[in-house]
C-alpha positions in Angstrom: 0.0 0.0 0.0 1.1 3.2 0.4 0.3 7.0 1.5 -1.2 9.5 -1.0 -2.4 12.6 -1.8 -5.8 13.9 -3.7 -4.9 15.9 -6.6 -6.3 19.6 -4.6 -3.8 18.2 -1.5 -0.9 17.7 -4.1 -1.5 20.9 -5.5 -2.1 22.7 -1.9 1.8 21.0 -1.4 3.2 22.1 -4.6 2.3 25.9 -3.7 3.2 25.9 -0.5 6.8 24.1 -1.5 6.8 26.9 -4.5 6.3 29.8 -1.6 9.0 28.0 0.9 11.4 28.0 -2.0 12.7 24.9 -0.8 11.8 21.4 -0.1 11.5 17.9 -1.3 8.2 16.8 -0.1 5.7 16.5 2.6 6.3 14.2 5.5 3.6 12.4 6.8 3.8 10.6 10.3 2.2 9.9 13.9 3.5 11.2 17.1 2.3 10.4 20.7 -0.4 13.1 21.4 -4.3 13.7 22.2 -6.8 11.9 24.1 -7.0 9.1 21.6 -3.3 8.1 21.5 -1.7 9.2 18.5 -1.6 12.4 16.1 -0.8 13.3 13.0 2.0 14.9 12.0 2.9 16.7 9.1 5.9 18.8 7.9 7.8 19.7 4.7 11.0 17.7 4.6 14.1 19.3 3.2 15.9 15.7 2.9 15.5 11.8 3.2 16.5 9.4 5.6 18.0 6.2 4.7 15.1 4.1 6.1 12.1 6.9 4.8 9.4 4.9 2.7 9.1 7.3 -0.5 5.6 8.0 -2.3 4.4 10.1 -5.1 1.3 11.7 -5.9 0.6 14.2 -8.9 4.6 14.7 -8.4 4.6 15.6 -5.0 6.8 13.2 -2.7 5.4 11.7 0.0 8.2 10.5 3.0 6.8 8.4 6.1 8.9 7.4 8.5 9.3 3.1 9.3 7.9 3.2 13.0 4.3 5.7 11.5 4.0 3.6 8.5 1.8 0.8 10.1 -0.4 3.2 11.6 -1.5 5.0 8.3 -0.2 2.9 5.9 -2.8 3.5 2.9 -3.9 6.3 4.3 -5.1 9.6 1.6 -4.7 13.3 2.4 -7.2 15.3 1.4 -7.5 19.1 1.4 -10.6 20.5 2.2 -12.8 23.4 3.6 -15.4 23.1 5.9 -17.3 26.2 6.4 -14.4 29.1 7.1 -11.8 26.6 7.8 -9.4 25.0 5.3 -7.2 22.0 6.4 -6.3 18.5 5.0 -8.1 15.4 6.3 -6.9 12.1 6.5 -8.9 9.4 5.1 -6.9 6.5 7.3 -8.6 2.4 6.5 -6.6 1.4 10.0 -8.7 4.4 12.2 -10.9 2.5 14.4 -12.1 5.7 16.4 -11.2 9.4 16.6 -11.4 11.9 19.7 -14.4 14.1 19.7 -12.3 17.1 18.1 -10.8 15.1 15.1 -6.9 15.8 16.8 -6.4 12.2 17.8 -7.0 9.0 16.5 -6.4 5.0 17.8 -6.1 1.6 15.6 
């Protein structure tokens, strides 16, 4: 499997990347946090590690570290607005339940 992006995600990447001037991709992993266990974490990443698992979608590289990729392994990133607010949403198969305010997440 893998972890990908929707084609308004990749695009939200590429001009953010463009603005940053700088960059080789989005990195997409989980970090200890919220009331359901685990978070998502996202950040542009400027290089590769030797054991990053490497992605594309609509060009845009997607790195996820070893120890998060079991966790949201097939995993898509949307990004979406919702009334005012504008933000990507996961759309994770392994989720089994979410905290109330969407931060957190268990499988």
């Amino acid at each position: 499997m893998a972890v990908t992006l929707t084609e308004k995600a990749a695009q939200h990447v590429s001009e953010f990347l463009a603005k940053r001037g700088k960059g080789l991709g989005l990195r997409v992993g989980v970090k200890t946090s919220g009331c359901s266990g685990m978070a998502y974490a996202l950040e542009f990443a400027d290089k590769l590690e030797p054991e990053d698992n490497v992605y594309e979608s609509f060009g845009i590289k997607v790195i996820v570290d070893p120890k998060s990729l079991p966790y949201i392994d097939g995993t898509e990133l949307d990004f979406v607005r919702e009334g005012l607010n504008t933000g990507f949403k996961f759309k994770n198969p392994n989720e089994k339940e979410s905290c109330g305010c969407g931060k957190s997440f268990h499988v």
